[in-house]
C-alpha positions in Angstrom: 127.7 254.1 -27.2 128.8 251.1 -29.4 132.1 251.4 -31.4 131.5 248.8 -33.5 132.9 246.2 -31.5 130.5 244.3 -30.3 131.7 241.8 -27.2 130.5 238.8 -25.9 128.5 239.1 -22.4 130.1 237.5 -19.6 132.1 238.7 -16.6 135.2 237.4 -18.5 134.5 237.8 -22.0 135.4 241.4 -21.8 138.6 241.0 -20.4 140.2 237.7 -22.0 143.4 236.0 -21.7 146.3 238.3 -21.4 144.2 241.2 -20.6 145.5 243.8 -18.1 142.7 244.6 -16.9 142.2 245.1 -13.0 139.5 241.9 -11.7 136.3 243.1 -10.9 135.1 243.2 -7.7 132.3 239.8 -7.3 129.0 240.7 -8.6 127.1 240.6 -5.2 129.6 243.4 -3.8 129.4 245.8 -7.0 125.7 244.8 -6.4 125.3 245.4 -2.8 127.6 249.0 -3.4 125.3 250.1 -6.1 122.6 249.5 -3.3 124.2 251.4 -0.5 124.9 254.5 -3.1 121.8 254.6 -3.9 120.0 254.5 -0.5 122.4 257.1 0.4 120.9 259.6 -1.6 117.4 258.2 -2.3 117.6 259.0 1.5 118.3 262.3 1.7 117.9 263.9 -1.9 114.1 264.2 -1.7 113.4 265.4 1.9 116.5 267.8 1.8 114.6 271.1 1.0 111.8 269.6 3.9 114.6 269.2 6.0 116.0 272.9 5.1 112.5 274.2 5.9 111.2 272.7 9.2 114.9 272.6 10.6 116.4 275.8 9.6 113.1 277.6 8.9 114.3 278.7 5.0 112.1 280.2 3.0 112.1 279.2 -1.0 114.8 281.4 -1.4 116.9 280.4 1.4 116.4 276.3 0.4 117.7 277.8 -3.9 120.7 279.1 -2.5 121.5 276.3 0.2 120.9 273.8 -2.6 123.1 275.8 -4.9 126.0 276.3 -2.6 125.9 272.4 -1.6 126.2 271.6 -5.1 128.8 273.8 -5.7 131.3 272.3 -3.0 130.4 269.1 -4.9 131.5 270.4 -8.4 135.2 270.7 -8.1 135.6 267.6 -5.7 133.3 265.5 -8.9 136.0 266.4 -11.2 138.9 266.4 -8.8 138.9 263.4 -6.8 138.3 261.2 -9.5 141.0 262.7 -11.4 143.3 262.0 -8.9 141.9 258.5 -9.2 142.5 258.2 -12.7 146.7 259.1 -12.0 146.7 256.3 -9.6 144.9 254.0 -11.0 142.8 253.0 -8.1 139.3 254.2 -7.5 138.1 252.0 -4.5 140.3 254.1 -1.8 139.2 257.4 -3.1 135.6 255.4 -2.8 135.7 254.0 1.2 136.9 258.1 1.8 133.8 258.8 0.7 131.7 256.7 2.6 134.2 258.1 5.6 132.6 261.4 4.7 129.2 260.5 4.6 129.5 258.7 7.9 130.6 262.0 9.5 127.9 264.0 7.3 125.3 261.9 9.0 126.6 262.2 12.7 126.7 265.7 12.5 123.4 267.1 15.0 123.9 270.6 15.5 122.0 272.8 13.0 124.8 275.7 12.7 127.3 272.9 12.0 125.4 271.2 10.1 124.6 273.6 7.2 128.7 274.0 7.2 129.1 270.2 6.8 126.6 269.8 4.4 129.0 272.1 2.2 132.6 270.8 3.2 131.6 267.4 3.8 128.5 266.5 1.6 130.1 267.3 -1.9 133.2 265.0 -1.5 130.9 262.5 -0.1 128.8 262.6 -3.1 131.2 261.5 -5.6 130.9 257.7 -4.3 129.1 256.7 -7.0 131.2 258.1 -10.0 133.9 256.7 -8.5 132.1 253.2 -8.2 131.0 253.6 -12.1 134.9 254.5 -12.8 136.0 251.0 -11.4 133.5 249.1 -13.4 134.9 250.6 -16.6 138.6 250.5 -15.4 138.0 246.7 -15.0 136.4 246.5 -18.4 133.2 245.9 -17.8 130.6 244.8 -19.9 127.7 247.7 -20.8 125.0 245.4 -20.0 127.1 245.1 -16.8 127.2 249.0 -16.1 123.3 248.9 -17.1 122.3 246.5 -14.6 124.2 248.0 -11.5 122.5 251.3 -12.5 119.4 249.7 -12.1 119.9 249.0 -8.9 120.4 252.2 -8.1 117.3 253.1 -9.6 115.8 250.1 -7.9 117.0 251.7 -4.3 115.2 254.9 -5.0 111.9 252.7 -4.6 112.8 252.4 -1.1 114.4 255.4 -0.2 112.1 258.2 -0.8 109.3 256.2 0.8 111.4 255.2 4.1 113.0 258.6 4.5 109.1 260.4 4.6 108.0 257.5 7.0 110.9 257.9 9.3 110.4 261.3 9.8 106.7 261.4 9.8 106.8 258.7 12.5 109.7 259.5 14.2 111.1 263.5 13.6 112.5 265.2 11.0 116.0 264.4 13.1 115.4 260.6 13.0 116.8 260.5 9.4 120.7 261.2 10.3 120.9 257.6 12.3 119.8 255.8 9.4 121.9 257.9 6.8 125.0 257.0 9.3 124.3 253.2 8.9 124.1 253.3 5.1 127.2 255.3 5.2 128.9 252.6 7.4 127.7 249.5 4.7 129.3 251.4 2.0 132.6 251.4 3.9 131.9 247.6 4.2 131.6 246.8 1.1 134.2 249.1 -0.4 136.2 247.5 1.6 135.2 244.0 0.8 136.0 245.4 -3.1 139.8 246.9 -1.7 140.3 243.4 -0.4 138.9 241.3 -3.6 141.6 243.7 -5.8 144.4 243.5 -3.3 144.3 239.6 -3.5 144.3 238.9 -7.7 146.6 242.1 -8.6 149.7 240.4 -8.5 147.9 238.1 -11.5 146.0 241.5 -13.2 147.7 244.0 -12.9 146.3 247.7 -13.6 146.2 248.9 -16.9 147.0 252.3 -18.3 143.3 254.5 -17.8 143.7 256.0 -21.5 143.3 252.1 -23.3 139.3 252.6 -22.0 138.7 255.8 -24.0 137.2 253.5 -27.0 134.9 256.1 -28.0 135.2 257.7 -31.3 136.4 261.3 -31.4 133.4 263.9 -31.8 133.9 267.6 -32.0 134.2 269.7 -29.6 130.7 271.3 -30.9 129.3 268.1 -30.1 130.4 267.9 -26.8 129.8 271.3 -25.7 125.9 270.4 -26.8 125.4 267.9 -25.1 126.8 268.8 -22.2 125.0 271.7 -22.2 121.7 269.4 -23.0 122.2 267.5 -20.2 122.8 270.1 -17.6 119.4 271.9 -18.6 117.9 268.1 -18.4 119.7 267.8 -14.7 118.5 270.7 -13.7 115.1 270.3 -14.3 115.1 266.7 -12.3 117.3 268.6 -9.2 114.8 270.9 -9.0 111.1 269.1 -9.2 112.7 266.6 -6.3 113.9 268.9 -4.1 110.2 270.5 -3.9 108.0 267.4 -4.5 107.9 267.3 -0.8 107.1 270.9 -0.3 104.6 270.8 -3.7 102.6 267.8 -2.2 101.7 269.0 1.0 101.6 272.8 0.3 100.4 273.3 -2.6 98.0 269.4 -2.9 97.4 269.6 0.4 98.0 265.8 0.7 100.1 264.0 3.4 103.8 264.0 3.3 104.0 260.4 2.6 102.6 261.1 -0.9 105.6 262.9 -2.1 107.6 259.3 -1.5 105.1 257.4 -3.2 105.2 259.5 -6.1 109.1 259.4 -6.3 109.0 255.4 -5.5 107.0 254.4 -7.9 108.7 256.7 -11.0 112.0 254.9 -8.9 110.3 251.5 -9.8 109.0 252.6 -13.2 112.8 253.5 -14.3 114.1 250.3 -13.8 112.5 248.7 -16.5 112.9 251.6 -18.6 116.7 251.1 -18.0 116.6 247.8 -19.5 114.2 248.7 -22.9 116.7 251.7 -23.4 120.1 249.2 -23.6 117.9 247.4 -25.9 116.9 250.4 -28.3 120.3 251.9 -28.0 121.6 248.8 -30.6 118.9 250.8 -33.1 118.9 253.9 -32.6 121.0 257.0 -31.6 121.5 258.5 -28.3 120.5 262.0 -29.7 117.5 260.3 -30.8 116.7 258.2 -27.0 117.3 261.5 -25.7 114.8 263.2 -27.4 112.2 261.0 -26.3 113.6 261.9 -23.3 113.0 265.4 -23.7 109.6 264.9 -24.2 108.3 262.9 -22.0 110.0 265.5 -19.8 108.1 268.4 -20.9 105.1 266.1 -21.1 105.3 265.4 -17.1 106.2 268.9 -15.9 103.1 270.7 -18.1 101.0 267.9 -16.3 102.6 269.1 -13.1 101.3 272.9 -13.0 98.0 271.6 -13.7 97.4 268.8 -11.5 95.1 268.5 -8.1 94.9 265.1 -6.9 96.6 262.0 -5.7 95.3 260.0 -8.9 97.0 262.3 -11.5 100.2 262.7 -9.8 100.7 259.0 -9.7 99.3 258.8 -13.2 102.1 260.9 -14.9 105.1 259.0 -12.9 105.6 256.8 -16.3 106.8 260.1 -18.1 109.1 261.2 -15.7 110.5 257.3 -15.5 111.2 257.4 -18.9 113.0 260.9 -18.8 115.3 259.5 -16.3 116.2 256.4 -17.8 117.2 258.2 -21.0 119.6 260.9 -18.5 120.7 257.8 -16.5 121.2 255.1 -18.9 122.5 256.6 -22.0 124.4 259.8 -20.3 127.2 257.8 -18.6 127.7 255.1 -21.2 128.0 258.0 -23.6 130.5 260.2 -21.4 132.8 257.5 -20.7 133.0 256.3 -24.6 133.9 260.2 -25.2 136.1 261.2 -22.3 139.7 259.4 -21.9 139.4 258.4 -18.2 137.2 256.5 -16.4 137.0 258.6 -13.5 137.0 262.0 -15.3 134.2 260.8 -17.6 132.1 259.6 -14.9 133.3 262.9 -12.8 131.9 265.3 -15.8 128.9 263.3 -16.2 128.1 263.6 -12.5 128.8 267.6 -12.7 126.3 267.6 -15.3 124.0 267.0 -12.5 126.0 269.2 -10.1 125.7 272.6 -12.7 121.8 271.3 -12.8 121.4 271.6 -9.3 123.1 274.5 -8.8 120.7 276.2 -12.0 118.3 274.2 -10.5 118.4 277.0 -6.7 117.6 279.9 -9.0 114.8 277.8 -10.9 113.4 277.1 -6.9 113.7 280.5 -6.3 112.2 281.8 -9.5 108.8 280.2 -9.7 107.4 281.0 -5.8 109.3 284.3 -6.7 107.6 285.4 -9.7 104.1 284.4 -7.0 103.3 281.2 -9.5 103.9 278.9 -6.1 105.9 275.6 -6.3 103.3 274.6 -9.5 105.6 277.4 -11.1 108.7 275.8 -10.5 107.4 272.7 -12.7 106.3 275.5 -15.5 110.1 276.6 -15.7 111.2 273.0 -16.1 109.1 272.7 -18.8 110.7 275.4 -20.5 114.1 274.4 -20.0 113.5 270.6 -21.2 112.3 272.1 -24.1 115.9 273.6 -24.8 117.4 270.5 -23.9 115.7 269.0 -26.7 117.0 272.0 -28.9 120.4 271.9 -28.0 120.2 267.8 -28.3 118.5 268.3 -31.7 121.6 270.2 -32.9 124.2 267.8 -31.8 122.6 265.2 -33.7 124.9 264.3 -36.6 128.0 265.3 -35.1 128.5 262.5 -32.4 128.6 258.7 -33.2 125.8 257.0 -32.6 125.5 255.4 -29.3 
């Protein structure tokens, strides 16, 4: 969201002489974090329901409620930990905890324990890349900066979703936690790297108070409600048609496992340069109106969904769900952090956006095999609930400042 000052691009611009702004961390470790993050969970995101099925032998039900509790553990420690983050003024120690967290996540092997640590351990772990979002704009950087680092996160779910089905294909379902422990140990390296960049040029930049960041004009608290609530239906749709793309392609398409990363790569791929058109038409246009074009492309994909047989189709309607992303990714935590006082507690609030989603997204699981319309359902409910996302978006428009 602009505020109608407009800065010069640069990795100093934004900062200037006299500025108290923390130094950022160099671009190839904000870069290589962003990477990390996003392996993490282009990783494990998409095969977690498989893995809920073929290791714990869940049935739709039991992978909705699984999926809701997980997300639940995750909500207070989104809000919390960054937070706390915010008080101190440092968001790169919370951040190598969480990689800490992860690490132990991913060397846990026994199925019992695991489903425990999945809930106490998983949700902290998750916030790693609020927290990473929270030191970009604590160190004043650049929206173009912010855009490109969430492209690469974007760019990591090309590889992810792909690698994560042809470990486990090739090597068991099991095989995944190993490579999950690695990423988790290259995001304590780099965090570190980041701790150690900081620690070296505070004594010439210091900190600055959290609150000079909030440059966002004030909306109403109608507004905010709306669009929260907006993107929470959005979020919820996206939790929920990922968790079951696995189950959806080889149940219900009858194709081979790897399809389901293919299909989730290549959207992945397809969002990255979606990312960069949407910084572009964000300078013209509102963020109520980016989002609605959102909406629809949304609604768009999912009706396709239910209806679809083949390899070629599914492919074919990966553009619309790209878009949809893009619009959630790239405008929702600009926007949040321009509204919010608090780096960490905006990015915190956008990321529970996602973790209310998820958790609406276990009943919306649940519903569709429930009500016997088989996973195809569960893309027919989406469609119903991006529609009031664009609703609720619709009404907001006019009361926030335009992005």
């Amino acid at each position: 969201m602009r505020t109608g000052q407009d800065q010069p691009a640069g990795p100093h611009a934004q900062r200037g002489v006299g500025s108290t702004a923390p130094a950022a961390a160099t671009p190839l470790l904000t870069s290589s974090a962003a990477l990390c993050w996003g392996l993490q969970f282009a990783l494990l995101n998409p095969v977690l329901a498989l893995l809920l099925v073929a290791l714990y032998d869940a049935g739709p039900a039991d992978v909705g409620w699984v999926l809701g509790v997980y997300n639940a553990s995750g909500f207070v420690a989104a809000l919390g930990i960054p937070s706390w983050a915010d008080r101190r003024k440092d968001y790169l120690r919370p951040l190598l905890a969480c990689g800490a967290l992860t690490l132990a996540l991913a060397i846990t092997t026994a199925l019992p324990v695991a489903v425990v640590a999945l809930v106490v351990l998983g949700g902290p772990a998750g916030v790693g890349v609020s927290l990473l979002f929270a030191d970009m704009k604590h160190a004043k950087a650049a929206p173009s900066e912010v855009i490109n680092t969430r492209a690469i996160v974007s760019f990591a779910w090309v590889a992810g979703p792909p690698l994560a089905t042809f470990i486990m294909a090739a090597l068991g379902n099991r095989a995944i936690l190993p490579v999950l422990a690695v990423i988790a140990f290259l995001n304590m390296a780099t965090t570190a790297g980041m701790i150690a960049k900081r620690r070296a040029a505070k004594s010439m930049d210091p900190d600055p108070d959290p609150t000079l960041h909030a440059t966002g004009q004030p909306v109403s608290r109608t507004a905010v409600v709306l669009i929260v609530s907006g993107f929470v239906a959005l979020q919820a749709t996206n939790s929920a048609a990922v968790s079951v793309m696995s189950l959806f392609v080889t149940e219900r398409l009858g194709l081979p496992l790897i399809w389901s990363g293919v299909a989730l790569g290549i959207s992945a791929l397809l969002e990255i340069p979606a990312l960069l058109i949407i910084g572009r038409l964000s300078r013209r246009f509102s963020s109520q109106t980016i989002l609605a074009t959102g909406c629809v492309a949304d609604m768009a994909y999912y009706a396709a969904m239910t209806v679809l047989t083949g390899p070629v189709l599914l492919i074919g309607v990966q553009p619309l769900n790209a878009w949809f992303f893009g619009t959630v990714a790239g405008i929702g935590l600009t926007l949040f952090q321009d509204l919010i006082p608090g780096p960490g507690l905006a990015s915190g609030l956008f990321t529970n956006t996602r973790r209310i989603g998820a958790i609406v997204s276990g009943v919306i699981i649940a519903a569709g095999p429930g009500l016997g319309l088989g996973y195809q359902g569960v893309f027919g409910i989406c469609a119903v609930a991006a529609f009031a996302a664009l609703i609720l978006i619709g009404l907001s428009r006019g009361t926030a400042p335009k992005a």
